[in-house]
C-alpha positions as semicolon CSV with decimal commas, in nm:
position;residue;x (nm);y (nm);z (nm)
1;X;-1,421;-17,730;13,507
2;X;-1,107;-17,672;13,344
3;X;-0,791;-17,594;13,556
4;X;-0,732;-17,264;13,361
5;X;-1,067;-17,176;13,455
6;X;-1,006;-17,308;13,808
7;X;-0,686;-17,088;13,807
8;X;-0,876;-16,774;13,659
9;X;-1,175;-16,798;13,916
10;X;-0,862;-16,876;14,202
11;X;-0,737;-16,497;14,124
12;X;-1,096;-16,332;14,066
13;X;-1,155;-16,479;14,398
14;X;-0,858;-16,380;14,606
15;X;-0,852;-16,077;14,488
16;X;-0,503;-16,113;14,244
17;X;-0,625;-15,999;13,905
18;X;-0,500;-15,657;13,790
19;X;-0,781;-15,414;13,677
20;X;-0,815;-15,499;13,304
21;X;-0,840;-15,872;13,360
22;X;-1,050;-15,816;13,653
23;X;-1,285;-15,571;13,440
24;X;-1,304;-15,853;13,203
25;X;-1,349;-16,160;13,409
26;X;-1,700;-15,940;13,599
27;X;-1,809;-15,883;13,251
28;X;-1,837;-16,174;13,120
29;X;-1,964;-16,305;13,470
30;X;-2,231;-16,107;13,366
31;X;-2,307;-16,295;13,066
32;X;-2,200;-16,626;13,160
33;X;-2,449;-16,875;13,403
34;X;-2,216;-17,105;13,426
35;X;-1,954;-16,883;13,538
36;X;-2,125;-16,731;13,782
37;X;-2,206;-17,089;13,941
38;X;-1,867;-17,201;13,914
39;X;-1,737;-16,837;14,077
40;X;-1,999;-16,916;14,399
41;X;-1,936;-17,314;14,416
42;X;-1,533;-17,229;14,382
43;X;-1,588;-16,943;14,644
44;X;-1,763;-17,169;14,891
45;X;-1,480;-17,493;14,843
46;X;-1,256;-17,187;14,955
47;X;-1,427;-17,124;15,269
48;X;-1,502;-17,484;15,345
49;X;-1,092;-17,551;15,300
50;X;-1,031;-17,222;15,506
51;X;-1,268;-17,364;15,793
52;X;-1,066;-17,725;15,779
53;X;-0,696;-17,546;15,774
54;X;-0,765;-17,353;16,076
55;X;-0,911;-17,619;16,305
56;X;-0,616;-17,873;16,173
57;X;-0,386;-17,569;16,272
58;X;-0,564;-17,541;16,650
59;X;-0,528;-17,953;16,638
60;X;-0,151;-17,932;16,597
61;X;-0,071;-17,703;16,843
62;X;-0,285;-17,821;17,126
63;X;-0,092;-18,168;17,061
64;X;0,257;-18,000;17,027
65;X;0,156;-17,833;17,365
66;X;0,027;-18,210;17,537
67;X;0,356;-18,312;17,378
68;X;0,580;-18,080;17,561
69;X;0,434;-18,098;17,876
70;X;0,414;-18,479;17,922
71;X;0,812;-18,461;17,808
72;X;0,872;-18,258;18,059
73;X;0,740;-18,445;18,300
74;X;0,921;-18,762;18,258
75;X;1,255;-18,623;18,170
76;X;1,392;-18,332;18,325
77;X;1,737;-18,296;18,199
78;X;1,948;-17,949;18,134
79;X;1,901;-18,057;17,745
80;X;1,587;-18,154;17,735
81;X;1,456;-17,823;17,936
82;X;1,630;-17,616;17,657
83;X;1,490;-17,794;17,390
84;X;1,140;-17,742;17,546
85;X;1,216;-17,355;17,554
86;X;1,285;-17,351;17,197
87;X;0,994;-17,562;17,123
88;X;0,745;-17,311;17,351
89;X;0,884;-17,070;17,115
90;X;0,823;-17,189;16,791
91;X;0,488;-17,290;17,003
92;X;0,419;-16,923;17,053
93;X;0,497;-16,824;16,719
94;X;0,320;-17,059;16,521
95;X;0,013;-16,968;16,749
96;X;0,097;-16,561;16,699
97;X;0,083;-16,664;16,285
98;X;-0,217;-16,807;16,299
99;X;-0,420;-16,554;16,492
100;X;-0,226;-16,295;16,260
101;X;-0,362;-16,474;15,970
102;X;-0,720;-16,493;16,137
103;X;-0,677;-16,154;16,152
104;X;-0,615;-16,069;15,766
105;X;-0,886;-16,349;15,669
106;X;-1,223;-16,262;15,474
107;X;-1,470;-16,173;15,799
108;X;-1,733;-16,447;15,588
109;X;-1,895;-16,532;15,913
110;X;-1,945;-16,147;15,952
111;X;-2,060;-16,152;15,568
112;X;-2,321;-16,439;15,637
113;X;-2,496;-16,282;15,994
114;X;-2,543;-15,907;15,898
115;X;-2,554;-15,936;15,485
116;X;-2,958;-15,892;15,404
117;X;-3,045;-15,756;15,046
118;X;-3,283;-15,479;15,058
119;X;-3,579;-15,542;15,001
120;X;-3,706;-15,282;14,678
121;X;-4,025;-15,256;14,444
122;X;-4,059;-15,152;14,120
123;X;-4,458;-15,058;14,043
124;X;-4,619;-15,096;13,723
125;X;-4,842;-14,910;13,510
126;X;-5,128;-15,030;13,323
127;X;-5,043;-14,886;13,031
128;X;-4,704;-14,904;13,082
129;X;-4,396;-14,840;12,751
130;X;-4,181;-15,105;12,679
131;X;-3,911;-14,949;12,922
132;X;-4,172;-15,006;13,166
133;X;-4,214;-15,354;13,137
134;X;-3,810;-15,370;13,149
135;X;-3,817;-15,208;13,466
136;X;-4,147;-15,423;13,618
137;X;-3,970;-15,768;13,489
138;X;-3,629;-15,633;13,668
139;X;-3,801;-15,566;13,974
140;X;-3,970;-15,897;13,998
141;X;-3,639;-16,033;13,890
142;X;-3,447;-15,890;14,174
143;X;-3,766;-15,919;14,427
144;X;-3,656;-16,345;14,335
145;X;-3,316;-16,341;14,387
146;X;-3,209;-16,394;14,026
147;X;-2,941;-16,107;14,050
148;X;-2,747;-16,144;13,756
149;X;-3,072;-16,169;13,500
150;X;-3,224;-15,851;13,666
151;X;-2,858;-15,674;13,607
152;X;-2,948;-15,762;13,270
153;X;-3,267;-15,635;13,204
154;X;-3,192;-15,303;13,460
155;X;-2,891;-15,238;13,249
156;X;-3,098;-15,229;12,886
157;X;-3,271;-14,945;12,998
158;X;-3,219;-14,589;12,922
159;X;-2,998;-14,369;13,104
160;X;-3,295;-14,090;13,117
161;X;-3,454;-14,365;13,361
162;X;-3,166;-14,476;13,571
163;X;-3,265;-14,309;13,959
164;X;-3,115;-14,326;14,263
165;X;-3,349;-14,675;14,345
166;X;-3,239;-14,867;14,073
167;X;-2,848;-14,796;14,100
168;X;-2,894;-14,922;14,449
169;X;-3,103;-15,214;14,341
170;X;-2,804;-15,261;14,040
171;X;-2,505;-15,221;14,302
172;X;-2,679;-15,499;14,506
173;X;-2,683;-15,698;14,245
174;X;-2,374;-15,698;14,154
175;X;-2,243;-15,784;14,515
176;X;-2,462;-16,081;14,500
177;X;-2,352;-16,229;14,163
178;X;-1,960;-16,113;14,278
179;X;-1,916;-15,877;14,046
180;X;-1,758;-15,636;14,364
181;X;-1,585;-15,375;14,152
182;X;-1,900;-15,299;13,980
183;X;-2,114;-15,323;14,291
184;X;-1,852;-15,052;14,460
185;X;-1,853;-14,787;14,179
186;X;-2,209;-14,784;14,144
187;X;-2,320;-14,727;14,493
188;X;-2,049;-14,476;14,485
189;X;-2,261;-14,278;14,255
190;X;-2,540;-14,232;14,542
191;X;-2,254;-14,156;14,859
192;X;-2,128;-13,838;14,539
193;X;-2,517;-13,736;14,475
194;X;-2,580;-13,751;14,838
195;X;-2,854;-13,912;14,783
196;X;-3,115;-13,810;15,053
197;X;-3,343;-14,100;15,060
198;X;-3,062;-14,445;14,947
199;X;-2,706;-14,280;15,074
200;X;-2,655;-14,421;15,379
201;X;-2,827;-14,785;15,227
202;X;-2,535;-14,742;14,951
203;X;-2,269;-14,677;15,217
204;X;-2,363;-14,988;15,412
205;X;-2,385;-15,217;15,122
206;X;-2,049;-15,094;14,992
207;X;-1,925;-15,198;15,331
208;X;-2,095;-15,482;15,302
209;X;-1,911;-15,532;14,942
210;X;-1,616;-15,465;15,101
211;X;-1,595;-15,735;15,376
212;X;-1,759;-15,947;15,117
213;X;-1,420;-15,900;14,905
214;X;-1,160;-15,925;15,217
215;X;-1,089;-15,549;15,207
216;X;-1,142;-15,468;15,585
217;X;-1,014;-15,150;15,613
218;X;-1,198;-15,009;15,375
219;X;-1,501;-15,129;15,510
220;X;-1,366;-15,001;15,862
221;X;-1,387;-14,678;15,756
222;X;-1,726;-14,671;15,594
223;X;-1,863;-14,853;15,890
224;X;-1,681;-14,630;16,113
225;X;-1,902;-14,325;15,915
226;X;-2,205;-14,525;15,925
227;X;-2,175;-14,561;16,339
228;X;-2,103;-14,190;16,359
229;X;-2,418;-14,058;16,177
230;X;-2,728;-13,976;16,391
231;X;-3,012;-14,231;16,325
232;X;-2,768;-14,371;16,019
233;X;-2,912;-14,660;15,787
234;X;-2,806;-14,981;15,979
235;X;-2,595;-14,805;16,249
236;X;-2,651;-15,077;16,522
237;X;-2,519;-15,324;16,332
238;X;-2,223;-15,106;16,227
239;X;-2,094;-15,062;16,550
240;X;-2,116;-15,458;16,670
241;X;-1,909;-15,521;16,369
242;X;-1,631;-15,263;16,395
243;X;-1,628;-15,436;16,762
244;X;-1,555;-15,747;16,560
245;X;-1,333;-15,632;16,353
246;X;-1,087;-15,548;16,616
């Protein structure tokens, strides 16, 4: 892959594109396959170099801490004591920095344990119109796991047949071919319609989109509503992640 395109996915991924590029960078993730499988292998090389920093962080400090103490206990001078204060406190704050940055990292693992697509049907007709065989092949498309194909055939039909079902089958998609922008306006449209039977399924999954794309307190507050709702889609698992999140 080229190192522009490295650079480009870099900023899709971490979240540094402003809204025009980022509008264009989902669309043509839309369009592109190969795109879309370098966004998810670039996006998984992040993680995997995420996972390495932090235990070579815990490494360093548990040896600067063996370090310290073994000095100390061979060589007790008034200089050598001071120096071992001043090294407990860089110590302290290097260990502070990291948890800090634990803190503001994506919640993947989170991500990984409670993220489950939902599981929707489209029927068919026997005698079914062409938009009906859009809508069947989307369904079956989706049912597979080939997310940005169905976005494709769910977005060629007609606006007269767009319900409440497929935007929640389209905003799922987009989460899972990382298109989050896109996956976040268009379960918005079911939270506004109050949708009776798919709101609270669109609130989780924007939450869902939302840890997904390392914006926790916006999914903090959406889980936060989710938890406070009587017999709320998923409100279990809402409340053992805002425990998590804390």
């Amino acid at each position: 892959m080229k190192e522009h395109m490295e650079n480009q996915i870099d900023a899709y991924l971490l979240g540094r594109m402003q809204s025009d590029e980022l509008k264009e960078f989902e669309n043509r993730l839309l369009r592109d396959k190969e795109l879309a499988q370098g966004v998810e292998t670039r996006r998984q090389l992040l993680q995997y170099i995420d996972t390495i920093g932090e235990a070579a962080l815990k490494n360093r400090v548990q040896a600067v801490h063996q370090s310290a103490k073994k000095t100390l206990s061979t060589n007790r001078t008034h200089k050598t004591v001071r120096f071992l204060k001043y090294a407990a406190a860089v110590l302290t704050l290097i260990t502070a920095s990291y948890f800090l940055m634990r803190s503001l990292a994506p919640k993947q693992n989170i991500y990984d344990t409670y993220y489950q697509a939902y599981d929707l049907s489209f029927g068919t007709r026997e005698e079914g119109s062409s938009d009906d065989e859009v809508l069947t092949l989307a369904g079956r498309l989706y049912s597979n796991g080939n997310y940005v194909e169905a976005l494709q055939q769910f977005n060629a039909l007609p606006d007269s047949l767009i319900n409440a079902k497929i935007n929640l089958a389209k905003g799922i998609s987009y989460l899972e071919s990382g298109q989050y922008s896109n996956a976040i306006a268009t379960l918005q449209l079911l939270i506004d319609a109050k949708d009776p039977v798919y709101e609270g399924h669109a609130r989780w999954y924007q939450a869902m989109t939302y840890i997904k794309s390392n914006k926790r307190m916006e999914a903090k507050i959406l889980l936060q509503q989710i938890a406070a709702e009587s017999e709320s889609f998923n409100q279990q698992q809402a409340k053992e992640i805002l425990d998590l999140l804390e």
